[in-house]
C-alpha positions as CSV (number, residue, x, y, z in Angstrom):
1,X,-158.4,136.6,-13.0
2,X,-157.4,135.8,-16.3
3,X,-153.3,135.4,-16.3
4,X,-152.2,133.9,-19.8
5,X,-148.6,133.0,-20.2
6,X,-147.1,134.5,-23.8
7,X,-143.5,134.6,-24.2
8,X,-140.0,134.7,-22.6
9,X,-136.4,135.7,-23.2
10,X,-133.5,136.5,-21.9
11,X,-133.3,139.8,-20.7
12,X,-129.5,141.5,-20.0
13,X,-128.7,144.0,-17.2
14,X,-126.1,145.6,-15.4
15,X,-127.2,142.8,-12.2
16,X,-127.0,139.7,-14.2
17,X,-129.1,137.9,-16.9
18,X,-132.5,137.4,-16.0
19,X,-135.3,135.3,-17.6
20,X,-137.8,137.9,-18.8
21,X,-141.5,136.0,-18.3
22,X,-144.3,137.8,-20.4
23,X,-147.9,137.3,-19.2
24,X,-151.3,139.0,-20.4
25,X,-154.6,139.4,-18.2
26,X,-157.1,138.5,-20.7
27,X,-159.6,140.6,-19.2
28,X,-158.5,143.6,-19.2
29,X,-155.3,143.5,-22.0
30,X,-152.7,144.8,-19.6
31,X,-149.3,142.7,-20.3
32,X,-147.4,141.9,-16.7
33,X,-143.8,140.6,-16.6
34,X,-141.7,138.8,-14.5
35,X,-138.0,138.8,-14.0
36,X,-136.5,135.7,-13.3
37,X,-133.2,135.0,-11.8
38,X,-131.8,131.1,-11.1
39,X,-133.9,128.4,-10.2
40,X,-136.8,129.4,-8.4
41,X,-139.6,126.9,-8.4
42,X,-139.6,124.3,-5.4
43,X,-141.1,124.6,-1.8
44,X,-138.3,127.0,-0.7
45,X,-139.1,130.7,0.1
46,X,-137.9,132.6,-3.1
47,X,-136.8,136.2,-2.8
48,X,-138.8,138.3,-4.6
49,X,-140.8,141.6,-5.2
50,X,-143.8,143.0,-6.6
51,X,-143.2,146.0,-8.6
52,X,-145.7,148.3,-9.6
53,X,-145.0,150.4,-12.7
54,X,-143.2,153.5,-12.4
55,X,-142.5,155.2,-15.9
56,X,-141.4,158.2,-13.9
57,X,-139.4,156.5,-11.3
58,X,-138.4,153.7,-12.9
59,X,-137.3,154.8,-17.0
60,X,-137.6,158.6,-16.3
61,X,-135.5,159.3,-13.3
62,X,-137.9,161.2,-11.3
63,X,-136.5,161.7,-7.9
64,X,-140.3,162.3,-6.3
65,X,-140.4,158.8,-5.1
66,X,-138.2,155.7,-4.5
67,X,-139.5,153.6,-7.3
68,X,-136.3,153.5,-9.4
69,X,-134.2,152.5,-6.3
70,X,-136.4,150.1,-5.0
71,X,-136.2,148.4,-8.5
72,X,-132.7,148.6,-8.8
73,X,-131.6,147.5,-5.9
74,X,-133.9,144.7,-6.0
75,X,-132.6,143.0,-8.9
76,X,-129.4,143.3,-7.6
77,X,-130.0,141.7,-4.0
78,X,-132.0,138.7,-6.1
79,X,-128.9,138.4,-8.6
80,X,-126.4,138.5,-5.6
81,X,-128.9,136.1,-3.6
82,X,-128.3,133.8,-6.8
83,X,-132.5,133.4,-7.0
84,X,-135.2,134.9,-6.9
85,X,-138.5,136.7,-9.0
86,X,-139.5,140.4,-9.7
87,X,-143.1,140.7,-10.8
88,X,-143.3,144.0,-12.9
89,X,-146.8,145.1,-12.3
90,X,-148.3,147.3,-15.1
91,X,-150.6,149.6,-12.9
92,X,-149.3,152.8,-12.8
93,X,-149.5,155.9,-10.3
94,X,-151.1,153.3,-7.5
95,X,-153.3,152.2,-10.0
96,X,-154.8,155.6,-11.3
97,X,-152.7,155.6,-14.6
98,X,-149.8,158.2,-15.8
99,X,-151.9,160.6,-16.9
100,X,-153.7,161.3,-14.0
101,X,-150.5,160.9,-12.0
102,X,-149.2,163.6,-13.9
103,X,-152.6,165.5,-12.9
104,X,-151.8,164.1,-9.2
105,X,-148.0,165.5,-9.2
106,X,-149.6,169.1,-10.3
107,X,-151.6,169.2,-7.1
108,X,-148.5,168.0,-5.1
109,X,-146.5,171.0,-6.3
110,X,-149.2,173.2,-5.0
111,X,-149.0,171.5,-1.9
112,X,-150.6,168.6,-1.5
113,X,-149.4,165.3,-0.3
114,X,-149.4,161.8,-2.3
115,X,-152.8,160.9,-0.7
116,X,-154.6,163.9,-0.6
117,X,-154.1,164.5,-4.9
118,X,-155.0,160.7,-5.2
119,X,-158.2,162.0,-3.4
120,X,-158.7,165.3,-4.7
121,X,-158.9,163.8,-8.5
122,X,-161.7,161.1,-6.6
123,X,-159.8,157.7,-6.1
124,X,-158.5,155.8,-3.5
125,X,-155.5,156.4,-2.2
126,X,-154.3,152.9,-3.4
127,X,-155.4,151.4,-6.4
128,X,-153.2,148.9,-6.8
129,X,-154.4,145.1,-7.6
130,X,-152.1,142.4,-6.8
131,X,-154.5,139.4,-7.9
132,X,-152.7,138.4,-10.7
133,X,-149.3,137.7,-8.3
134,X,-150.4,134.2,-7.6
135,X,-151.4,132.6,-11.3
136,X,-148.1,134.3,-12.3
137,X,-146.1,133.0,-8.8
138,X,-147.5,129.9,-9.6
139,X,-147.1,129.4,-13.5
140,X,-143.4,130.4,-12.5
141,X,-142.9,126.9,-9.3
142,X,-142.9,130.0,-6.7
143,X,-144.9,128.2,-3.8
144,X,-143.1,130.9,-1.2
145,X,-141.9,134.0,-1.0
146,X,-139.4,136.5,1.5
147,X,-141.0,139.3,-0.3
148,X,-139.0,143.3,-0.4
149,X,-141.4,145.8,0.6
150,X,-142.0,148.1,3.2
151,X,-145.7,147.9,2.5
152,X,-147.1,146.1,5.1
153,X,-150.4,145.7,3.1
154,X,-148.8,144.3,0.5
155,X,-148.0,141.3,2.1
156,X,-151.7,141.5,3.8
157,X,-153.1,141.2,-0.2
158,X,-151.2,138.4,-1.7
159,X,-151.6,136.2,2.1
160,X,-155.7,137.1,0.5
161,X,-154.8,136.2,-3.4
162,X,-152.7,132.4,-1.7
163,X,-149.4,133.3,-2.2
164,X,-147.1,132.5,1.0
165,X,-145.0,135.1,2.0
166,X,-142.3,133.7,4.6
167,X,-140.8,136.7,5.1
168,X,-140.8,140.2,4.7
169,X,-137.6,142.1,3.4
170,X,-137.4,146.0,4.1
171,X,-136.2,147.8,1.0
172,X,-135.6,151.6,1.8
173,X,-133.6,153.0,-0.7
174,X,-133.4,156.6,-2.6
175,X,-134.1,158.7,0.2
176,X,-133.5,162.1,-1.2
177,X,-134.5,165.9,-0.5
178,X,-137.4,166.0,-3.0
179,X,-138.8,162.7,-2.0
180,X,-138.6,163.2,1.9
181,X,-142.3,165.0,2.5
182,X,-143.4,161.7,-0.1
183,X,-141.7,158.9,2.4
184,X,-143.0,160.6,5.4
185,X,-146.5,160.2,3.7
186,X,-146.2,156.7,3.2
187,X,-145.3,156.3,6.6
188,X,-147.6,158.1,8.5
189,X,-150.9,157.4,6.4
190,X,-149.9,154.8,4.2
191,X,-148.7,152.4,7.2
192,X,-145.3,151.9,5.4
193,X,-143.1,150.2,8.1
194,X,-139.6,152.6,7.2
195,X,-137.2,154.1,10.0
196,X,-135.7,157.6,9.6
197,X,-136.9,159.2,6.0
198,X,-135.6,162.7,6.8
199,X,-132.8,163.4,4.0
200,X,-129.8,164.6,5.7
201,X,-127.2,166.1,3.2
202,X,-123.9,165.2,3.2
203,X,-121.7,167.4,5.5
């Protein structure tokens, strides 16, 4: 894995002011970032998350999955935490890209579920790579991490890639009635460890 860092700024938001890390895999050309918050280098677990892109979710609004949430909310437990580190992850749709995604979300609406599109269009059900986590964890002083996932094969891929994760956090956020038969998914053949996902409305 070829992690280069290129640039950083400040970066604004509605949680706090983050340091906004650029990085570029030379290998392939995709550009990662990570967001920064407070002093987070030292032998000290460091909150943090590993966010894999979500135009839909995350700039777009969709309400199909929880990926906008679990952003949100986990730049604002690191800013109220005081520290901590989000790795923004360009790999989009599990790792199978937006257009296909868009091709996956077509077969959802005729009834498919999130793995069985991935499938039917002939990937995995996960594509995701989370090898360059640790040149970027460790370019950053990150030696360990109380990482905010639900995905407990996350954690089981960057223990493989030498990152140290302390801890894990549960995030479950955005539950909502068009993202309920996607949650249950994740939880019954993705492993995702999540309690109650059925969206109950307000009475």
């Amino acid at each position: 894995m070829s992690i280069k860092f290129v640039a950083e700024s400040k970066l604004p938001t509605p949680m706090g002011v983050f340091r906004m890390v650029g990085f570029e895999d030379t290998e392939t050309g995709k550009e990662h970032v990570a967001l920064v918050y407070g002093d987070v280098a030292g032998d000290t677990p460091v909150l943090a998350r590993m966010h894999s892109e979500c135009l839909t979710g995350d700039a777009l609004f969709s309400l199909r999955c929880d990926c906008g949430f679990q952003l949100q909310e986990a730049l604002k437990r690191i800013a109220e935490q005081g520290a901590g580190v989000l790795l923004y992850l360009r790999q989009e749709g599990r790792g199978i890209g937006l257009l296909n995604k868009i091709r996956a979300y077509n077969l959802q609406d005729g009834g498919c579920d999130t793995v069985e599109a991935n499938e039917k269009l002939g990937f995995a059900a996960d594509m995701r790579d989370y090898s360059m986590c640790q040149p970027m964890l460790e370019h950053l002083g990150v030696k360990s991490v109380n990482l905010m996932t639900n995905n407990p094969r996350k954690v089981d891929a960057l223990a493989r890639y030498g990152v140290n994760v302390s801890e894990r956090e549960p995030l479950q956020v955005g539950k909502n009635r068009y993202n309920e038969h996607y949650l249950e998914t994740k939880m019954g053949k993705l492993g995702h460890m999540m309690t109650e996902v059925h969206f109950k409305p307000d009475a």
